[in-house]
C-alpha positions as protocol buffer text, in pm:
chain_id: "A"
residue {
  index: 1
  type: UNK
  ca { x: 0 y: 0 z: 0 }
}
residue {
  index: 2
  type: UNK
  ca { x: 151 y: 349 z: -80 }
}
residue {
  index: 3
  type: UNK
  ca { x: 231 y: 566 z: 212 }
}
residue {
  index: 4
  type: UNK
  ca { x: 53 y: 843 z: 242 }
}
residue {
  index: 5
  type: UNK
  ca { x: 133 y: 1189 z: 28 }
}
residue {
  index: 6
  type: UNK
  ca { x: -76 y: 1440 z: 234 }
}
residue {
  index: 7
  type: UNK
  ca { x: 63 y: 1760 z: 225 }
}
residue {
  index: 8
  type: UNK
  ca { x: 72 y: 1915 z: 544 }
}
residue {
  index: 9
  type: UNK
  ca { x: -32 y: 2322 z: 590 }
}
residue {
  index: 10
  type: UNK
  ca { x: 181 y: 2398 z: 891 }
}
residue {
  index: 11
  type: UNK
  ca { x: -44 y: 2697 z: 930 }
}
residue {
  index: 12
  type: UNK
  ca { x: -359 y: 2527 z: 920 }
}
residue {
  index: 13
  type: UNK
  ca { x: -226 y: 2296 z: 1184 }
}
residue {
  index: 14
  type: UNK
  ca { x: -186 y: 2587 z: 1409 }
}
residue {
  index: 15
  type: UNK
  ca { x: -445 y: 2683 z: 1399 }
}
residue {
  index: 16
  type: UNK
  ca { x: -612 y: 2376 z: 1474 }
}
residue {
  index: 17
  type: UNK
  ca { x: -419 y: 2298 z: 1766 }
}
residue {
  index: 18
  type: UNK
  ca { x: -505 y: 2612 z: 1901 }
}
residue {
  index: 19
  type: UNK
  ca { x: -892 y: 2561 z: 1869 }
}
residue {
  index: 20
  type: UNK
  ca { x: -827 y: 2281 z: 2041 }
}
residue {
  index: 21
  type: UNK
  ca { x: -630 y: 2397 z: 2290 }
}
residue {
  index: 22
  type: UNK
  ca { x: -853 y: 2710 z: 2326 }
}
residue {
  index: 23
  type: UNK
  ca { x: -561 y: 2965 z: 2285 }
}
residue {
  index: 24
  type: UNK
  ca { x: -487 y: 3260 z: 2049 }
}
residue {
  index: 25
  type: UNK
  ca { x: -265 y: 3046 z: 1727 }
}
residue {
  index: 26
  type: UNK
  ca { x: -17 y: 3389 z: 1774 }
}
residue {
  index: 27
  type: UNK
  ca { x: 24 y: 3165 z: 2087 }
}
residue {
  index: 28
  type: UNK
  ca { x: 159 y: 2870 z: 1929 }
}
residue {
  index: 29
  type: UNK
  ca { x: 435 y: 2935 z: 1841 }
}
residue {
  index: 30
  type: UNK
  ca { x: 721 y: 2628 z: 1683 }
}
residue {
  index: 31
  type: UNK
  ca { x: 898 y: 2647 z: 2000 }
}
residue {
  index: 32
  type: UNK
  ca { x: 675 y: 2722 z: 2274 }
}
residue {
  index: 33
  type: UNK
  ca { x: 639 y: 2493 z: 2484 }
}
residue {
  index: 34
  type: UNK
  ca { x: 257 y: 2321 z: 2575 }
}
residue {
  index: 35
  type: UNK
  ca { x: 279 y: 2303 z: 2933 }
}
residue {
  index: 36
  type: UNK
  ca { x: 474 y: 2551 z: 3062 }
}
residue {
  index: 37
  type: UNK
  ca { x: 357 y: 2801 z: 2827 }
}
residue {
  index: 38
  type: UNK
  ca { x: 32 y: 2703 z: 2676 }
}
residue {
  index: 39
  type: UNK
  ca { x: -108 y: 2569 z: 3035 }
}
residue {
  index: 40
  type: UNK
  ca { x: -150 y: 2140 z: 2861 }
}
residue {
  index: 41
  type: UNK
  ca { x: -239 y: 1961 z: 3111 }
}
residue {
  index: 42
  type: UNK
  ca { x: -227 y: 1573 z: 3032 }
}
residue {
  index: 43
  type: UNK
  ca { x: -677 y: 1574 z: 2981 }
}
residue {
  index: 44
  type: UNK
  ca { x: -589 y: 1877 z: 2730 }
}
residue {
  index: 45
  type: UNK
  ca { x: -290 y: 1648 z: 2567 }
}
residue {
  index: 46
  type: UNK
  ca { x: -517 y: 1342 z: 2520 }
}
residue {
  index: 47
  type: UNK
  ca { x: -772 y: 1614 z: 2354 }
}
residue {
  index: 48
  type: UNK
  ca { x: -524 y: 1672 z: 2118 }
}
residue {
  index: 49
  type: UNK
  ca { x: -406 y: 1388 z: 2004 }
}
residue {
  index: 50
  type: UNK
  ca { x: -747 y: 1209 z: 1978 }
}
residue {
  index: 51
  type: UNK
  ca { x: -840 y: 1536 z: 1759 }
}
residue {
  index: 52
  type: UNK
  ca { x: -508 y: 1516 z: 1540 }
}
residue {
  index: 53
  type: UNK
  ca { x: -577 y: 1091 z: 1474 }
}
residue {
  index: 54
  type: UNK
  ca { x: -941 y: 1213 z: 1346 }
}
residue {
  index: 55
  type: UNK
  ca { x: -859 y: 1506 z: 1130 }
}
residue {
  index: 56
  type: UNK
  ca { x: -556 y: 1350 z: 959 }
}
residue {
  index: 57
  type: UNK
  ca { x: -624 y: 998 z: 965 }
}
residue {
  index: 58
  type: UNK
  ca { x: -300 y: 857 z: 1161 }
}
residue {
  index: 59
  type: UNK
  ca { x: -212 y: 681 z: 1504 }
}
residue {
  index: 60
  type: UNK
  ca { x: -34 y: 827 z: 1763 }
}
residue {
  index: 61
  type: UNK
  ca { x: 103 y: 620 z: 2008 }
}
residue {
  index: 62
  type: UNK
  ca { x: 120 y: 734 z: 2370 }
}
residue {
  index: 63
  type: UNK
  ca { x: 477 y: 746 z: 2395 }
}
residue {
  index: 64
  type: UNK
  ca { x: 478 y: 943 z: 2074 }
}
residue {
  index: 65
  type: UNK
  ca { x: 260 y: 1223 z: 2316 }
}
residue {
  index: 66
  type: UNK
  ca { x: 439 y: 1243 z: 2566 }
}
residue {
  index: 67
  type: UNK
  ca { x: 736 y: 1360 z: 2313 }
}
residue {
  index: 68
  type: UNK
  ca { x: 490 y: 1625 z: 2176 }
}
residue {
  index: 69
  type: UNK
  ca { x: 617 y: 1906 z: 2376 }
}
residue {
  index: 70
  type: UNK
  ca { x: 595 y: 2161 z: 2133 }
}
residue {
  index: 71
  type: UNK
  ca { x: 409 y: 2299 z: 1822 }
}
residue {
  index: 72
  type: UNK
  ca { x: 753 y: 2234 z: 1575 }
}
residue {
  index: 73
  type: UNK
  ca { x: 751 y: 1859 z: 1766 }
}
residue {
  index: 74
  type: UNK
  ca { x: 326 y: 1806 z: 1692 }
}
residue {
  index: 75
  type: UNK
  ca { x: 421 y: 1937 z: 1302 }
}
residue {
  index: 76
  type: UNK
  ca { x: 703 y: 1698 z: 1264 }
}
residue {
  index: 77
  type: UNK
  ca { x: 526 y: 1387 z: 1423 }
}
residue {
  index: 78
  type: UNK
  ca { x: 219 y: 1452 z: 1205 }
}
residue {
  index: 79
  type: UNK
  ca { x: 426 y: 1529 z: 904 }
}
residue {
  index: 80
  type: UNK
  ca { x: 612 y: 1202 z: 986 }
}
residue {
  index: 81
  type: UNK
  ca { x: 291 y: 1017 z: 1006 }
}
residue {
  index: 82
  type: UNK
  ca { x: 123 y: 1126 z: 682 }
}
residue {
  index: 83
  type: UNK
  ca { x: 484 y: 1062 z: 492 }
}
residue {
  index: 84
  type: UNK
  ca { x: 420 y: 663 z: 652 }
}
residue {
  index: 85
  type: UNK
  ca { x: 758 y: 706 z: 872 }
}
């Protein structure tokens, strides 16, 4: 089966993320960091992934989660994921 080819809008993921997370997407930036900066609590976190496995059609493990500390991290993982790495 080929691996998927789904080009990935950095900006639209953003954006998402931040309607999910309920913050302004000026807030998320590539290197800020969720919980210290953006207030993710591990409830928030699960939120997130759940949402990203829906709108993109992957699997995120838990482990993988736990290494999503920051926007730039989240991009690369879901990049990753839609490239079938």
């Amino acid at each position: 089966m080929p691996a998927n080819t789904q080009t990935l809008d950095p900006e639209d993921l953003r954006q998402f993320v931040a309607d999910v997370l309920d913050v302004d997407p000026e807030n998320v930036t590539d290197d800020a960091h969720f919980v210290a900066e953006l207030g993710v609590d591990s409830l928030k976190a699960l939120e997130v992934l759940v949402a990203l496995e829906r709108k993109y059609q992957i699997k995120i493990s838990e482990d993988e989660v736990r290494d999503m500390t920051t926007f730039a991290e989240v991009r690369d993982l879901v990049q990753g994921k839609l490239d079938g790495e």
